[in-house]
N, CA, C and O atoms as CSV, one atom per row, in Angstrom:
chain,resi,resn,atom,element,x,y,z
A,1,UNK,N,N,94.703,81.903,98.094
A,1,UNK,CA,C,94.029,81.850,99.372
A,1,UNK,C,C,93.180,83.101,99.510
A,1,UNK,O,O,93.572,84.117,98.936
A,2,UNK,N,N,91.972,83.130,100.268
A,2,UNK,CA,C,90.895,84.482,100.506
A,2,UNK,C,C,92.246,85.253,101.737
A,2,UNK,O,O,93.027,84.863,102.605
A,3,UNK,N,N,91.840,86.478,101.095
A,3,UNK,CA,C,91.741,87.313,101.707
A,3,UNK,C,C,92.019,87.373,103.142
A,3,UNK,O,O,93.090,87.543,103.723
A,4,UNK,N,N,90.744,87.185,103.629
A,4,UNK,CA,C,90.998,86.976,105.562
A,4,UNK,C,C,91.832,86.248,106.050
A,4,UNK,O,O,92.448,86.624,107.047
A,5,UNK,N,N,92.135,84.670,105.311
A,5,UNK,CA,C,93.131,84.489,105.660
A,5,UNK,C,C,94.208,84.661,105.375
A,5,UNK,O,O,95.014,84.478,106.287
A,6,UNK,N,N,94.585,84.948,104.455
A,6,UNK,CA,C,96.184,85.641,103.968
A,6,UNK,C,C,95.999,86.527,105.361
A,6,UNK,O,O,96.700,86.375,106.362
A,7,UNK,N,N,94.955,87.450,105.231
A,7,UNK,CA,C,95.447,88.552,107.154
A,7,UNK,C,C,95.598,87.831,108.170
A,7,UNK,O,O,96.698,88.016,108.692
A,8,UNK,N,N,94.977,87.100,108.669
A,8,UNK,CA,C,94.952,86.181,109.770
A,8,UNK,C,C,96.757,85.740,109.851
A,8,UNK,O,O,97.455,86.018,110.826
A,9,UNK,N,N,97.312,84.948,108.492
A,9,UNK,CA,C,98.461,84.682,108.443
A,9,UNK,C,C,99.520,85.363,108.445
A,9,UNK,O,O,100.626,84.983,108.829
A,10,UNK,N,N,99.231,86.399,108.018
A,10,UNK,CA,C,100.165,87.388,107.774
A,10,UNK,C,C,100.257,88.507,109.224
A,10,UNK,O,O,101.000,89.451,109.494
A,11,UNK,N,N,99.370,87.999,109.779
A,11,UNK,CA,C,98.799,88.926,111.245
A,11,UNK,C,C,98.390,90.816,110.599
A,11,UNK,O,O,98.993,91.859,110.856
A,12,UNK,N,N,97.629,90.671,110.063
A,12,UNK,CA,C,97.225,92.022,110.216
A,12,UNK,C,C,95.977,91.847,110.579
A,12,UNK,O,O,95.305,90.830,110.410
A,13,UNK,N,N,95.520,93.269,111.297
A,13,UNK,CA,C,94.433,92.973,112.328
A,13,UNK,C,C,93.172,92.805,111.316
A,13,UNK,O,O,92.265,91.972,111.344
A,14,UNK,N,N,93.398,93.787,110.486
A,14,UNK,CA,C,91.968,93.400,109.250
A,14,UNK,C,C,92.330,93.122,108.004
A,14,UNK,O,O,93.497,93.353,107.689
A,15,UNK,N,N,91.688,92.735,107.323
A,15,UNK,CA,C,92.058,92.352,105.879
A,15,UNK,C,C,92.044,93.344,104.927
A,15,UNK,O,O,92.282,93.098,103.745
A,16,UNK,N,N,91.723,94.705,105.435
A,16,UNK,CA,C,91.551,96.017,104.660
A,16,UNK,C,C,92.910,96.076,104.770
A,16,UNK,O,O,93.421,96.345,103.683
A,17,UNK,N,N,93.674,95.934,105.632
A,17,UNK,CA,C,95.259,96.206,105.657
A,17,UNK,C,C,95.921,95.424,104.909
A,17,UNK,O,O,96.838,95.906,104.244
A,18,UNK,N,N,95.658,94.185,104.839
A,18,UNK,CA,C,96.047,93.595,103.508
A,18,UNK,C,C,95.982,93.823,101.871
A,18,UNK,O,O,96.757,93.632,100.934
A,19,UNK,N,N,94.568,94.363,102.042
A,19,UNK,CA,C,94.344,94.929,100.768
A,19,UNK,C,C,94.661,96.012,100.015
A,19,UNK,O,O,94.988,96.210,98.844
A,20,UNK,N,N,94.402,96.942,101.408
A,20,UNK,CA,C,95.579,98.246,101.369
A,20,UNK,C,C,96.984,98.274,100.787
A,20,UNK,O,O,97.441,99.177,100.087
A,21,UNK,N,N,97.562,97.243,101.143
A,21,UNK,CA,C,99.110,96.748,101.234
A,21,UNK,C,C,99.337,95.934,99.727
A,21,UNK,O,O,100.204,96.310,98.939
A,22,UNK,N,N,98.644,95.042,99.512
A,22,UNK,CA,C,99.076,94.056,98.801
A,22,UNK,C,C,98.247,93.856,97.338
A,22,UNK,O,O,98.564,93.019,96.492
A,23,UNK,N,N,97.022,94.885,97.210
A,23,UNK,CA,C,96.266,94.766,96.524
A,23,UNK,C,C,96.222,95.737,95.498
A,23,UNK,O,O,95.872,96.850,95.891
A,24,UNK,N,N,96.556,95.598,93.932
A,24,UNK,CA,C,96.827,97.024,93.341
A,24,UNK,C,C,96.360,97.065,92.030
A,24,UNK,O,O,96.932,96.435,91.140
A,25,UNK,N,N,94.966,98.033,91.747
A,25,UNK,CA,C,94.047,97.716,90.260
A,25,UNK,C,C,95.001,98.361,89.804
A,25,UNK,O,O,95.733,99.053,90.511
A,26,UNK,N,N,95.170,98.173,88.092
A,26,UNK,CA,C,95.879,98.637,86.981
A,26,UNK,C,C,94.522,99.002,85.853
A,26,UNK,O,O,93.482,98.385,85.622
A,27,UNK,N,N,94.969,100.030,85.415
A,27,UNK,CA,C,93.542,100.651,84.316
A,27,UNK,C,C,93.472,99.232,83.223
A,27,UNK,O,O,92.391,99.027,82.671
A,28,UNK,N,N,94.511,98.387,82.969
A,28,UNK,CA,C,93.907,97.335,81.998
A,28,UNK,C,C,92.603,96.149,83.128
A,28,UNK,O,O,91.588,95.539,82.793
A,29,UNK,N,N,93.231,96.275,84.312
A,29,UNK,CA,C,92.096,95.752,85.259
A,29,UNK,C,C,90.688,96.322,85.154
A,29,UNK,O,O,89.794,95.565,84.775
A,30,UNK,N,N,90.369,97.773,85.500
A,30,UNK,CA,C,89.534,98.717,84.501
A,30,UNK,C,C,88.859,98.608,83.775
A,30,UNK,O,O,87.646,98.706,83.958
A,31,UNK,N,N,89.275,98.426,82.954
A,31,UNK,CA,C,88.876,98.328,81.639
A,31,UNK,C,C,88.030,96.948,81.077
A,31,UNK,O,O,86.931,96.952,80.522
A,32,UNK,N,N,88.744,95.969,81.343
A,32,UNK,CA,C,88.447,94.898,81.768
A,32,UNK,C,C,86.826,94.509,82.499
A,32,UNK,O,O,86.024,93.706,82.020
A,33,UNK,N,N,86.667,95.185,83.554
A,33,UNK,CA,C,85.712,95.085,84.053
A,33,UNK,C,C,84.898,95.885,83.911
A,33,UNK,O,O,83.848,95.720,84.532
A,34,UNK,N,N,85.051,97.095,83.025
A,34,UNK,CA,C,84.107,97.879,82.728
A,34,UNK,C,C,83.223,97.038,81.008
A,34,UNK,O,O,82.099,97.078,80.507
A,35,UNK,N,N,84.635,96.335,80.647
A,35,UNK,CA,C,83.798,95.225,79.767
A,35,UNK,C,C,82.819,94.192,79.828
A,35,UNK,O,O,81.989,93.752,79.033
A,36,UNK,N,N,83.210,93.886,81.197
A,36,UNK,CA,C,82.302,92.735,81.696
A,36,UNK,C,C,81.123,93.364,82.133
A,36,UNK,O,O,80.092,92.700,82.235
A,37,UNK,N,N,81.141,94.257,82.335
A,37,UNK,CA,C,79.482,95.119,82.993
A,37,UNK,C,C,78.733,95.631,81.592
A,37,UNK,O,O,77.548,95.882,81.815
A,38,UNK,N,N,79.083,95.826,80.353
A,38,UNK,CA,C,79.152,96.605,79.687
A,38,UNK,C,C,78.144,94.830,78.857
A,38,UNK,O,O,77.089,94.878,78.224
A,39,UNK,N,N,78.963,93.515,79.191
A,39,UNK,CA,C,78.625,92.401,77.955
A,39,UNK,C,C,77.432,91.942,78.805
A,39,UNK,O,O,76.481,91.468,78.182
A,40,UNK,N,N,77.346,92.019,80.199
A,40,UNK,CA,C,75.748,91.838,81.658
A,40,UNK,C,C,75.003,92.675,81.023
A,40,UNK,O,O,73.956,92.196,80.587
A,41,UNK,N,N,75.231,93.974,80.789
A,41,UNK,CA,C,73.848,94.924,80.875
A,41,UNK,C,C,73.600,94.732,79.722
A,41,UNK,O,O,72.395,94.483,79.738
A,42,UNK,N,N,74.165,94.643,78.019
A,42,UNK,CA,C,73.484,94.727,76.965
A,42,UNK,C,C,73.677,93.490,75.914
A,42,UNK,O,O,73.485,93.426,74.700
A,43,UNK,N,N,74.206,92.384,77.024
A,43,UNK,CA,C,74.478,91.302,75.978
A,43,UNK,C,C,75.158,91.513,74.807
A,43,UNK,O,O,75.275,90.607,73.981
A,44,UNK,N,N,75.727,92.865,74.601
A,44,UNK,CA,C,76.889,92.385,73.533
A,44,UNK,C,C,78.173,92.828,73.593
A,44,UNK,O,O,78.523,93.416,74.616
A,45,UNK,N,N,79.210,92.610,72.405
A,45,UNK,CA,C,80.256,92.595,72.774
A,45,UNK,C,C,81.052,94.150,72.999
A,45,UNK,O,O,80.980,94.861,71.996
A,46,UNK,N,N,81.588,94.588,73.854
A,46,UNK,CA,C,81.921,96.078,73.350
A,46,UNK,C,C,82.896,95.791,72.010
A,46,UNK,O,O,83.366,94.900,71.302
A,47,UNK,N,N,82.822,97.508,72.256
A,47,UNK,CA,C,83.981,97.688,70.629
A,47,UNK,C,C,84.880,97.605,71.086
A,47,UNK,O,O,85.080,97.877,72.270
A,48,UNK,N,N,86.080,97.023,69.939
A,48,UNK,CA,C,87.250,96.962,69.915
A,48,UNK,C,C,88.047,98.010,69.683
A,48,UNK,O,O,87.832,98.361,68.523
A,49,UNK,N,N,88.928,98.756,70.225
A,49,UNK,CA,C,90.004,100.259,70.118
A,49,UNK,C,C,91.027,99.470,69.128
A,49,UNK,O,O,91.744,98.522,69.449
A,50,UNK,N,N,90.919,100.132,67.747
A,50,UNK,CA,C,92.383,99.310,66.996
A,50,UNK,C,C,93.370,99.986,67.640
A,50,UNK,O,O,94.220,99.208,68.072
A,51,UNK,N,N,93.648,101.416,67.932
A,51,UNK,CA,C,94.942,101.529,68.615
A,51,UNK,C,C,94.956,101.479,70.137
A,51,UNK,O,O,93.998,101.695,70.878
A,52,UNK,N,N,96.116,101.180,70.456
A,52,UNK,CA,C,96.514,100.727,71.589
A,52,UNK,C,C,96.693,101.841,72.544
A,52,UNK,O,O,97.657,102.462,72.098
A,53,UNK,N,N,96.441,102.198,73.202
A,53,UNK,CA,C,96.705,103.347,74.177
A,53,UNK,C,C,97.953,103.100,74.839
A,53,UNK,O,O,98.144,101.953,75.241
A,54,UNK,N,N,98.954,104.087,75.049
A,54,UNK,CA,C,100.194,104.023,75.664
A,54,UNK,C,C,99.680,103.725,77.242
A,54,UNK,O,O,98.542,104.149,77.445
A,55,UNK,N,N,100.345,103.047,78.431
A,55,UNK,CA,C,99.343,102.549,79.417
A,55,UNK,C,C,99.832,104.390,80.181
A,55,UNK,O,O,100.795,105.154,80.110
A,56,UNK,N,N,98.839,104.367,80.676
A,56,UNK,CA,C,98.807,105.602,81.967
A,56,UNK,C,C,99.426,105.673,83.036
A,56,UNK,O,O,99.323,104.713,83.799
A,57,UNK,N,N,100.191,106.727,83.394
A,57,UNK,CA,C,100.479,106.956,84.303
A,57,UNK,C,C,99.817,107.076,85.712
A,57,UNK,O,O,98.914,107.911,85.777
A,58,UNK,N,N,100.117,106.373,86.874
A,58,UNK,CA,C,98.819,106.526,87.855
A,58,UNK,C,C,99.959,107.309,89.275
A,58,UNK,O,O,101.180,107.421,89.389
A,59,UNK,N,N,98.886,107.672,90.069
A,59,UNK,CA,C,99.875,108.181,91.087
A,59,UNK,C,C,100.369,107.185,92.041
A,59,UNK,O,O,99.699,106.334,92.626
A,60,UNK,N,N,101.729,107.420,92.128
A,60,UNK,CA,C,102.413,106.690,92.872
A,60,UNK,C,C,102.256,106.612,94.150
A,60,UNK,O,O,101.905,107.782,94.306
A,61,UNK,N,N,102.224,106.037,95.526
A,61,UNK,CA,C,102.405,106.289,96.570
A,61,UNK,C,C,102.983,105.202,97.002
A,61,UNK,O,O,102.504,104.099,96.740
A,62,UNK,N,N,104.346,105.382,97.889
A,62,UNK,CA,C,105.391,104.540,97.971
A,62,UNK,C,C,104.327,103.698,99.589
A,62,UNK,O,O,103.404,104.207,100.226
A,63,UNK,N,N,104.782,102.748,99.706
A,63,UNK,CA,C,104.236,101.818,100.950
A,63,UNK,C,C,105.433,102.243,102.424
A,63,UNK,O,O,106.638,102.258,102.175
A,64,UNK,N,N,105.167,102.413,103.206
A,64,UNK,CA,C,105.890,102.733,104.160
A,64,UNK,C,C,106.493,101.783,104.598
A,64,UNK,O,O,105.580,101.059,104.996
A,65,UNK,N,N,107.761,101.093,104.878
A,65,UNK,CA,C,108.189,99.783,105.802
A,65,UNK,C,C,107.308,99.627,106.813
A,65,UNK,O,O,106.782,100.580,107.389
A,66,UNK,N,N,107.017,97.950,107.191
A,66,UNK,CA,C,106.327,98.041,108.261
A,66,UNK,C,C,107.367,98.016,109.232
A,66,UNK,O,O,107.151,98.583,110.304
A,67,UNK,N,N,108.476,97.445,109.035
A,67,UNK,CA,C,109.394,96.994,109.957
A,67,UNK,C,C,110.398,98.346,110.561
A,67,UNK,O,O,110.938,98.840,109.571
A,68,UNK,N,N,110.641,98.776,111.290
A,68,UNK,CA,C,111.197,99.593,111.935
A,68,UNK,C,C,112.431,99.492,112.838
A,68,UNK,O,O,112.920,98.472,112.354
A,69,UNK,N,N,113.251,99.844,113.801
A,69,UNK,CA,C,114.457,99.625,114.708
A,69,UNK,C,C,113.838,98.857,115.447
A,69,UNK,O,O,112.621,98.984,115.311
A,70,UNK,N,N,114.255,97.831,116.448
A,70,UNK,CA,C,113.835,96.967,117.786
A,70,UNK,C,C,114.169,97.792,118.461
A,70,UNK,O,O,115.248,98.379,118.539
A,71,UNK,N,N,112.563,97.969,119.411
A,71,UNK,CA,C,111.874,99.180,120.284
A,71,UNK,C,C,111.142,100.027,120.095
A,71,UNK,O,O,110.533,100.605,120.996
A,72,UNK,N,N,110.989,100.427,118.199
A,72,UNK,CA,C,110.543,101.579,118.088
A,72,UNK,C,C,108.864,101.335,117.550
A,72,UNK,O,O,108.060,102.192,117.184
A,73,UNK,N,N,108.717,100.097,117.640
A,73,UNK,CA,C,107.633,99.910,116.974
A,73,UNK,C,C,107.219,99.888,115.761
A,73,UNK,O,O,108.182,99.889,114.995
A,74,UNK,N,N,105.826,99.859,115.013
A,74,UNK,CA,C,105.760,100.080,113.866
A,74,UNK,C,C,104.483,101.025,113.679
A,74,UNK,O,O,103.859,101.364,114.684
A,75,UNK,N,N,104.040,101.503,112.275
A,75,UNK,CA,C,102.721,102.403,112.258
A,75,UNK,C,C,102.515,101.694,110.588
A,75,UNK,O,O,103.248,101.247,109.705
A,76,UNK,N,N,101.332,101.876,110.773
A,76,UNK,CA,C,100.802,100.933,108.984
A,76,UNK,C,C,99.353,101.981,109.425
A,76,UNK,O,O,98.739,102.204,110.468
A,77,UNK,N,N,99.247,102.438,107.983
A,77,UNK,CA,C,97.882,102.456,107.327
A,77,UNK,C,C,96.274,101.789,107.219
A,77,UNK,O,O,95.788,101.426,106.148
A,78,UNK,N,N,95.729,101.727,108.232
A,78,UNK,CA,C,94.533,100.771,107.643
A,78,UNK,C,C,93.466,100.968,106.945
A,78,UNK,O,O,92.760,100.012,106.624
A,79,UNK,N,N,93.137,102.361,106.557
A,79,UNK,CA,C,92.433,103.196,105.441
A,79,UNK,C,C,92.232,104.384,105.423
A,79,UNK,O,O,93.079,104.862,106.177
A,80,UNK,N,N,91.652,105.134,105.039
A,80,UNK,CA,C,92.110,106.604,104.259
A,80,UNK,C,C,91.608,107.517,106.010
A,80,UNK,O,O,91.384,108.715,105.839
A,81,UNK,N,N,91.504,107.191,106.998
A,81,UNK,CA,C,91.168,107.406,108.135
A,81,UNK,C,C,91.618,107.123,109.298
A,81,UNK,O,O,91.296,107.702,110.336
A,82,UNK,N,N,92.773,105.762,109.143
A,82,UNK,CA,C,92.647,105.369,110.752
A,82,UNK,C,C,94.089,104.520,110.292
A,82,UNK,O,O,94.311,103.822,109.302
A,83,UNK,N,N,94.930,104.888,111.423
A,83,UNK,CA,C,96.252,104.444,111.453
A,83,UNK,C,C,96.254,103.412,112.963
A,83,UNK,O,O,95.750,103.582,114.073
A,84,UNK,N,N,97.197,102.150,112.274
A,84,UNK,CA,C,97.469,101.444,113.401
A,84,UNK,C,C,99.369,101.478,113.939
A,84,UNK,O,O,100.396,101.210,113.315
A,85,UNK,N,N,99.163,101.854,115.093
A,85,UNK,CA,C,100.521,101.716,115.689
A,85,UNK,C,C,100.577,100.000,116.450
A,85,UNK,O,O,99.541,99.547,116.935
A,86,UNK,N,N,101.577,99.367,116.465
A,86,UNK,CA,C,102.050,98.274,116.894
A,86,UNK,C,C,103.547,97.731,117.336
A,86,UNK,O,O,104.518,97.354,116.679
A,87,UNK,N,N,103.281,97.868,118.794
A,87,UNK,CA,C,104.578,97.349,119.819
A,87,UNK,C,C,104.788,95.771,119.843
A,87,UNK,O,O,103.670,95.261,119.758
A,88,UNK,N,N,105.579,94.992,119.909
A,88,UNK,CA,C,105.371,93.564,120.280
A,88,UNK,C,C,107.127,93.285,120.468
A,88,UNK,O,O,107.977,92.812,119.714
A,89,UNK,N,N,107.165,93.871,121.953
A,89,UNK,CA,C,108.506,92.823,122.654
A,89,UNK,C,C,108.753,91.932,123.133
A,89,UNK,O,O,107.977,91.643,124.043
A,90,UNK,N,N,109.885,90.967,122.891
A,90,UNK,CA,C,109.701,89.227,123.239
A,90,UNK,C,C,110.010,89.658,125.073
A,90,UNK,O,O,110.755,90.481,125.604
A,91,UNK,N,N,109.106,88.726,125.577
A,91,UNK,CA,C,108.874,88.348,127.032
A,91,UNK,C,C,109.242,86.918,126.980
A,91,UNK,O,O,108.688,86.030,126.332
A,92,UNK,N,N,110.162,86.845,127.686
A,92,UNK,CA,C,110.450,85.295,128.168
A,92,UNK,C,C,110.453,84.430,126.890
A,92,UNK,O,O,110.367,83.216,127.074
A,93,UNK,N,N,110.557,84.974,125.348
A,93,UNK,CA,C,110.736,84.147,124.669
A,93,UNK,C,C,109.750,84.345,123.369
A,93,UNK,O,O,109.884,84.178,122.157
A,94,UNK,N,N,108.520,84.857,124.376
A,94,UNK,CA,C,107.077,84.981,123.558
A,94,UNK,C,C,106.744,86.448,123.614
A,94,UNK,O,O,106.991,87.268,124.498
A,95,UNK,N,N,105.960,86.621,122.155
A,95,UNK,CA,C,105.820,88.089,121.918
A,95,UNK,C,C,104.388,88.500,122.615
A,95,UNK,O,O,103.364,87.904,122.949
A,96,UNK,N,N,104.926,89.966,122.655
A,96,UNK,CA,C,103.320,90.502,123.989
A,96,UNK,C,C,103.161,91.775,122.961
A,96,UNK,O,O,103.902,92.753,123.058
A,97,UNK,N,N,101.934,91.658,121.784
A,97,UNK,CA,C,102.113,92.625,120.974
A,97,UNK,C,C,100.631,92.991,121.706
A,97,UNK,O,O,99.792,92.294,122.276
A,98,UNK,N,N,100.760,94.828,121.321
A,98,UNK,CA,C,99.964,95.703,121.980
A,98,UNK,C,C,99.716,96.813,120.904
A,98,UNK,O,O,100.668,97.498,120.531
A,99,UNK,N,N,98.394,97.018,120.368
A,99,UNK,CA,C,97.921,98.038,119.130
A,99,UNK,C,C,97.365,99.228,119.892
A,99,UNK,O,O,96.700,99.037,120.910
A,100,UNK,N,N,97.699,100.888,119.273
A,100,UNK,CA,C,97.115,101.713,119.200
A,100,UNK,C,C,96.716,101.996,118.120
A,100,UNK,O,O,97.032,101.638,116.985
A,101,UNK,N,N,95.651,102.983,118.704
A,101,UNK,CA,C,95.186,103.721,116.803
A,101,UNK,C,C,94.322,104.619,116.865
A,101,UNK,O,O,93.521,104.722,117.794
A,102,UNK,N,N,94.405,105.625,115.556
A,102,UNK,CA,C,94.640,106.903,115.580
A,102,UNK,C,C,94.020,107.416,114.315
A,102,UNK,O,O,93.580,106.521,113.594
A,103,UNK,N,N,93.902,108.441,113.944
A,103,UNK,CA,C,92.980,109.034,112.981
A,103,UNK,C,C,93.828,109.281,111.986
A,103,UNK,O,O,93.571,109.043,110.806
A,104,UNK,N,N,95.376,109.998,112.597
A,104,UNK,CA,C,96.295,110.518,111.413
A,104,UNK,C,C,97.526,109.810,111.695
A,104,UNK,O,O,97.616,109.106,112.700
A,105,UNK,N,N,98.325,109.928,111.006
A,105,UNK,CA,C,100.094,109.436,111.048
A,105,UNK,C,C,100.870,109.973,112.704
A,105,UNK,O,O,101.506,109.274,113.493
A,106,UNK,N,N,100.577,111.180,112.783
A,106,UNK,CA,C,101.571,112.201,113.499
A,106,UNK,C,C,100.536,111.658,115.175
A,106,UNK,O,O,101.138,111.080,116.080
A,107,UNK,N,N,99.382,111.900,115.262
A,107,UNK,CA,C,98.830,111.197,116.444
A,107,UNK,C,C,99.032,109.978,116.796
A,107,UNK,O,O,99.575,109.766,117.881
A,108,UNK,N,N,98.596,108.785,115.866
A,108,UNK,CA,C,99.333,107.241,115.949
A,108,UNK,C,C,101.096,107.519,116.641
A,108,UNK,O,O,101.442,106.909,117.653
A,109,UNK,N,N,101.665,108.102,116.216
A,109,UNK,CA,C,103.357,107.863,116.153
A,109,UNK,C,C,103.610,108.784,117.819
A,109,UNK,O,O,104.729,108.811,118.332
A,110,UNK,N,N,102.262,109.547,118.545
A,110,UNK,CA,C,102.533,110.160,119.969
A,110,UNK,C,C,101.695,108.911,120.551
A,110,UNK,O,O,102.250,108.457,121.551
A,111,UNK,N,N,100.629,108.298,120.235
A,111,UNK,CA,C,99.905,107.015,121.132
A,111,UNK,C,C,100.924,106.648,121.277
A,111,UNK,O,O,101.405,106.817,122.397
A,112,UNK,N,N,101.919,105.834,120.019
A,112,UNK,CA,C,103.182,104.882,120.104
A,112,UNK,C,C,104.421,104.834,120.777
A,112,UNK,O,O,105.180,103.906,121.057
A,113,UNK,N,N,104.448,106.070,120.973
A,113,UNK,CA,C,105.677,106.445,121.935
A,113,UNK,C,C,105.335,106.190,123.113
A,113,UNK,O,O,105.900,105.429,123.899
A,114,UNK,N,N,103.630,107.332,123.412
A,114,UNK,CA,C,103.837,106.538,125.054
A,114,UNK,C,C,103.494,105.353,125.679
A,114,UNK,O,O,103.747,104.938,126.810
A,115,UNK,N,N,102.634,104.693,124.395
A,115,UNK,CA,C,102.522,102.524,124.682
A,115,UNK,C,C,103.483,102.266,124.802
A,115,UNK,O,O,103.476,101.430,125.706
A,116,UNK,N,N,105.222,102.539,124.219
A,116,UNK,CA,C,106.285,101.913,124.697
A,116,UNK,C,C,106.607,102.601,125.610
A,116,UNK,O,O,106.917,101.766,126.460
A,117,UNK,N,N,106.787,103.775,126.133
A,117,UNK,CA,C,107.184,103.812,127.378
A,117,UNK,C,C,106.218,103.538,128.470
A,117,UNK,O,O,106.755,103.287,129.549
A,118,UNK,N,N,105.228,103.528,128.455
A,118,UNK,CA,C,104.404,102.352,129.605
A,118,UNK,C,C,104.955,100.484,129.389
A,118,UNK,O,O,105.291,99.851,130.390
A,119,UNK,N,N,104.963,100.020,128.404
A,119,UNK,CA,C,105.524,99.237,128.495
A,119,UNK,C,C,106.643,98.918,129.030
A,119,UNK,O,O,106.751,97.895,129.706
A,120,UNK,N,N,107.513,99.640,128.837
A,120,UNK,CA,C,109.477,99.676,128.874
A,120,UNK,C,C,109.425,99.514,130.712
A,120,UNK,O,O,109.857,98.673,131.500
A,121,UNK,N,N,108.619,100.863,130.852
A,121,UNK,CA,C,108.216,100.900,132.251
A,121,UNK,C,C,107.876,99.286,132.689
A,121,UNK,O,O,108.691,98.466,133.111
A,122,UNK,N,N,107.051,99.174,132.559
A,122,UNK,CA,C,106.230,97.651,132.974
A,122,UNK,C,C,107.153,96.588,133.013
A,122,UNK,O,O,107.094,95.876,134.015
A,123,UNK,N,N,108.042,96.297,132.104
A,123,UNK,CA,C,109.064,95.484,131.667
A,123,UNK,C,C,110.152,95.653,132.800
A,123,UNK,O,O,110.701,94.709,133.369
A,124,UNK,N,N,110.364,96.887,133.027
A,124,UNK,CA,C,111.600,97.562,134.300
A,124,UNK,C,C,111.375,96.810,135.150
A,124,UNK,O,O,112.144,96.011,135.685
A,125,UNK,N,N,109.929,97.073,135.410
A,125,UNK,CA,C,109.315,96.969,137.198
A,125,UNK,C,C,109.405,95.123,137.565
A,125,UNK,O,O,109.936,94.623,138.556
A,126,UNK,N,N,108.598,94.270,136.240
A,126,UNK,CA,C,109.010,93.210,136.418
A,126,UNK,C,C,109.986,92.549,136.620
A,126,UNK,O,O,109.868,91.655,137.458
A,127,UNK,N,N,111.482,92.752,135.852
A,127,UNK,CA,C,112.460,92.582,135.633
A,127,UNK,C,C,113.003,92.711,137.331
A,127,UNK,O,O,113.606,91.872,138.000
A,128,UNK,N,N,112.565,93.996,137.683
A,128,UNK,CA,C,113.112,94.178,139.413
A,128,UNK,C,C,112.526,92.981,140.255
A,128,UNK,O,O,113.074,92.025,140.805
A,129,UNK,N,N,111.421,93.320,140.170
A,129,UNK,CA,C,110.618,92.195,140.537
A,129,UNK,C,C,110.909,91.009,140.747
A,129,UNK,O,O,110.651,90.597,141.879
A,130,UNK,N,N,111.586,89.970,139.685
A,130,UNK,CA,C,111.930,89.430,139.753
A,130,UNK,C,C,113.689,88.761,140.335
A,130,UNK,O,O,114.282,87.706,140.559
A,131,UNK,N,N,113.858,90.084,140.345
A,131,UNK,CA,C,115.388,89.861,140.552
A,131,UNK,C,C,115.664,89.772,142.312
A,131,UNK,O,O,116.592,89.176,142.859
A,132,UNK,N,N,114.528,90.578,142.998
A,132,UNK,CA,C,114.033,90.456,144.201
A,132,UNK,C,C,113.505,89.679,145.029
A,132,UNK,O,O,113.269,89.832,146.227
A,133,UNK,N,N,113.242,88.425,144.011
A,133,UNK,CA,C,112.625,87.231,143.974
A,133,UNK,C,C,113.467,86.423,144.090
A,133,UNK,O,O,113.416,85.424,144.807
A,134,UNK,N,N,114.325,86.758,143.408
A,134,UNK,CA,C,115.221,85.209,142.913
A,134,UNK,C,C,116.667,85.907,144.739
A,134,UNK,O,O,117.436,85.156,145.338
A,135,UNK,N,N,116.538,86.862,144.912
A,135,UNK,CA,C,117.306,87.680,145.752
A,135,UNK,C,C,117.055,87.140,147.178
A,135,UNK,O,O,117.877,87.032,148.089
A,136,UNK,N,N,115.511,86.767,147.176
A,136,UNK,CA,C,114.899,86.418,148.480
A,136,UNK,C,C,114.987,85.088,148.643
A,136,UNK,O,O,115.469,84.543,149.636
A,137,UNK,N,N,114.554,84.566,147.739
A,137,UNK,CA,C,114.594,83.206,147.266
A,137,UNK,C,C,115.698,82.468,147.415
A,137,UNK,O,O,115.723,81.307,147.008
């Protein structure tokens, strides 16, 4: 399936986050396509390496869980610039998800704290609200 929709399905807000996430060149990928540019520009075949290169080491960077404690939200990566924070507590059954976002990790994760406590708040007030309702009622 493309791209956009794997995000769409998967709910991430862009498909850079998908790609970010799920998408990972390997130097035989590389290589590969430095062949194919190589057989476009001069019509012929590159050379063949008789020995095999031991494959390379690349730098690791572990993926962060997206999933976190219920309440605490989550924070994901969406490129080398801009972090998304994401709340989504079930209301009556159905989820009420709400995005911040942020330049670095440590700013995203202070937006996120206080989107849930405006929320938590909001959630309180209704909750009274209603109980005042059903009280009068």
């Amino acid at each position: 399936m493309d791209v956009k929709t794997l995000s769409t399905v998967i709910g991430h807000v862009s498909s850079a986050t998908t790609l970010n996430v799920y998408a990972h060149i390997t130097d035989e990928m590389r290589q590969k396509a430095a062949d194919n540019i190589d057989r476009a520009i001069t019509g012929t075949e590159p050379p063949q390496e008789k020995e095999l290169k031991p494959p390379s080491r690349t730098a690791f960077q572990p993926v962060k869980g997206k999933y976190r404690k219920p309440g605490t939200g989550c924070i994901s990566q969406i490129n080398d610039h801009l972090w998304e924070g994401r709340y989504s507590p079930k209301i009556n059954g159905r989820r009420m998800s709400r995005n911040v976002y942020a330049k670095t990790e440590a700013e995203c994760e202070e937006k996120l704290a206080e989107l849930i406590r405006e929320m938590k708040a909001e959630l309180t007030a209704e909750r009274e609200r209603g109980k005042r309702a059903e009280l009068a009622g």
